[in-house]
C-alpha positions as CSV (number, residue, x, y, z in Angstrom):
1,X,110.1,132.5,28.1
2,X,113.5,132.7,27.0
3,X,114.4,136.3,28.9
4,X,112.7,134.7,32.4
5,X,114.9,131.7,32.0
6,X,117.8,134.5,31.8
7,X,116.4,136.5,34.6
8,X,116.4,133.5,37.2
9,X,119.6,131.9,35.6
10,X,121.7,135.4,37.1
11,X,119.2,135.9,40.2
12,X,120.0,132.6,41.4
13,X,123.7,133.0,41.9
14,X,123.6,136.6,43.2
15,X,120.7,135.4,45.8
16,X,122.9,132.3,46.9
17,X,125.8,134.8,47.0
18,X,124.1,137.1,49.4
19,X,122.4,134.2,52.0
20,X,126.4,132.8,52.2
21,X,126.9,136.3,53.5
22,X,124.6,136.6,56.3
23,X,125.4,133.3,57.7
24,X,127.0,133.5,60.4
25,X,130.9,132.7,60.4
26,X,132.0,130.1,63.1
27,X,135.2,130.4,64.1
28,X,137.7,127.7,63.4
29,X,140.2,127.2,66.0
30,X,143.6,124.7,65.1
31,X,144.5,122.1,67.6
32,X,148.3,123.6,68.5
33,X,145.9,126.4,69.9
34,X,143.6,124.5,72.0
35,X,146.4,122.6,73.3
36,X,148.3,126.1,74.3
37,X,144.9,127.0,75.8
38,X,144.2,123.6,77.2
39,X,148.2,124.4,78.6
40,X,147.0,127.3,80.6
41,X,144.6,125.6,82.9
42,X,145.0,123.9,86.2
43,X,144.6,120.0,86.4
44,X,141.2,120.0,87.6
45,X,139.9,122.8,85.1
46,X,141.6,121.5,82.0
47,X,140.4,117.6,82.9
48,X,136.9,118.9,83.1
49,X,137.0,120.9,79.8
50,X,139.1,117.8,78.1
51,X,135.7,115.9,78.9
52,X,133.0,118.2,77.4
53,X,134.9,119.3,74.6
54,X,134.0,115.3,72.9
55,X,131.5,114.5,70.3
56,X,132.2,117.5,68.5
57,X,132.9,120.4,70.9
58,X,135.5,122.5,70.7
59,X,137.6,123.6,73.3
60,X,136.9,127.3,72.6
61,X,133.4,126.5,72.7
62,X,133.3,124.6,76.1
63,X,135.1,127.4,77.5
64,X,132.7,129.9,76.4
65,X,130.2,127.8,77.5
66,X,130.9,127.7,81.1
67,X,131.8,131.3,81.5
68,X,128.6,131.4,80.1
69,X,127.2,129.4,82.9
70,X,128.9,131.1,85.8
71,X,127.8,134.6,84.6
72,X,124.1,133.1,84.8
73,X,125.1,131.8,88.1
74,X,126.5,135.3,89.7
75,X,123.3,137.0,88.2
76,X,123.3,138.5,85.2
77,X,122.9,142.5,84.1
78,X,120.2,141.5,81.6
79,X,118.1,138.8,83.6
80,X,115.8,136.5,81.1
81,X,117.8,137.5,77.7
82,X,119.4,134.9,75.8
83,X,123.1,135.5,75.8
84,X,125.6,134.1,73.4
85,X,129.5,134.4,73.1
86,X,130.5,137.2,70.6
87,X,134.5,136.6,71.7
88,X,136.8,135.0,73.6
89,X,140.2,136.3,74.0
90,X,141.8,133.7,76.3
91,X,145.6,135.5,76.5
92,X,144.0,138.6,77.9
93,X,141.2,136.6,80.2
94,X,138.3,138.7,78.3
95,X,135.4,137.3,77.0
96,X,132.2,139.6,75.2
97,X,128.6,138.7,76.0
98,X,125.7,139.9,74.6
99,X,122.1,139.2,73.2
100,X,122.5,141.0,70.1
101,X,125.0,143.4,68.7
102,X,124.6,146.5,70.4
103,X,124.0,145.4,73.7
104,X,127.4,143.5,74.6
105,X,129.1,143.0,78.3
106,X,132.9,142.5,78.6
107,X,133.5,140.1,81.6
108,X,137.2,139.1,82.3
109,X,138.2,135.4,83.9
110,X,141.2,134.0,85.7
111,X,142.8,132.0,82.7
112,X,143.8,128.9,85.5
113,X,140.5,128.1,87.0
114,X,137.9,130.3,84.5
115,X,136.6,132.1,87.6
116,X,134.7,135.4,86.2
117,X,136.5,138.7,88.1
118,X,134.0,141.2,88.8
């Protein structure tokens, strides 16, 4: 009884260790940089992000979000796959798509008004 008590005493740290790596890592973005990035929109783009990103949202993530939405909107490569945001590089106007890791799509944006370049 003793050497099963020992067994799940070190399996439960190294299995806790090992889900805490698989999660998912969410990026944490400061405020100085979503002000710079909130900086680099025009008045009507950056008033409209200002009001999503509440209760929560980040800017980063509202952004990704509607580039997001406008791909869906000029038809996408993959129709009916769930996409998600892998990055966002906002100095270079690049964002990554994709529905799982090998299948990812580069689509670059005007940094003022978030319109997708083709």
């Amino acid at each position: 009884m003793t050497f099963i008590r020992l067994a799940f005493a070190c399996a439960a740290p190294i299995a806790l260790g090992l889900t805490a790596l698989a999660a998912p890592v969410q990026a944490q973005t400061s405020p100085a940089f979503e002000r710079a990035i909130l900086g680099e929109l025009d008045a009507p783009t950056r008033a409209y992000v200002q009001k999503r990103a509440a209760g929560g949202n980040s800017v980063s993530e509202v952004i990704g979000t509607i580039l997001l939405n406008k791909y869906h909107a000029i038809g996408p490569k993959h129709p009916g796959e769930a996409l998600k945001v892998f990055a966002l590089d906002f100095a270079r106007g690049t964002c990554v798509l994709g529905y799982d890791r090998r299948t990812l799509e580069i689509l670059h944006f005007d940094r003022k008004t978030l319109a997708l370049r083709r």
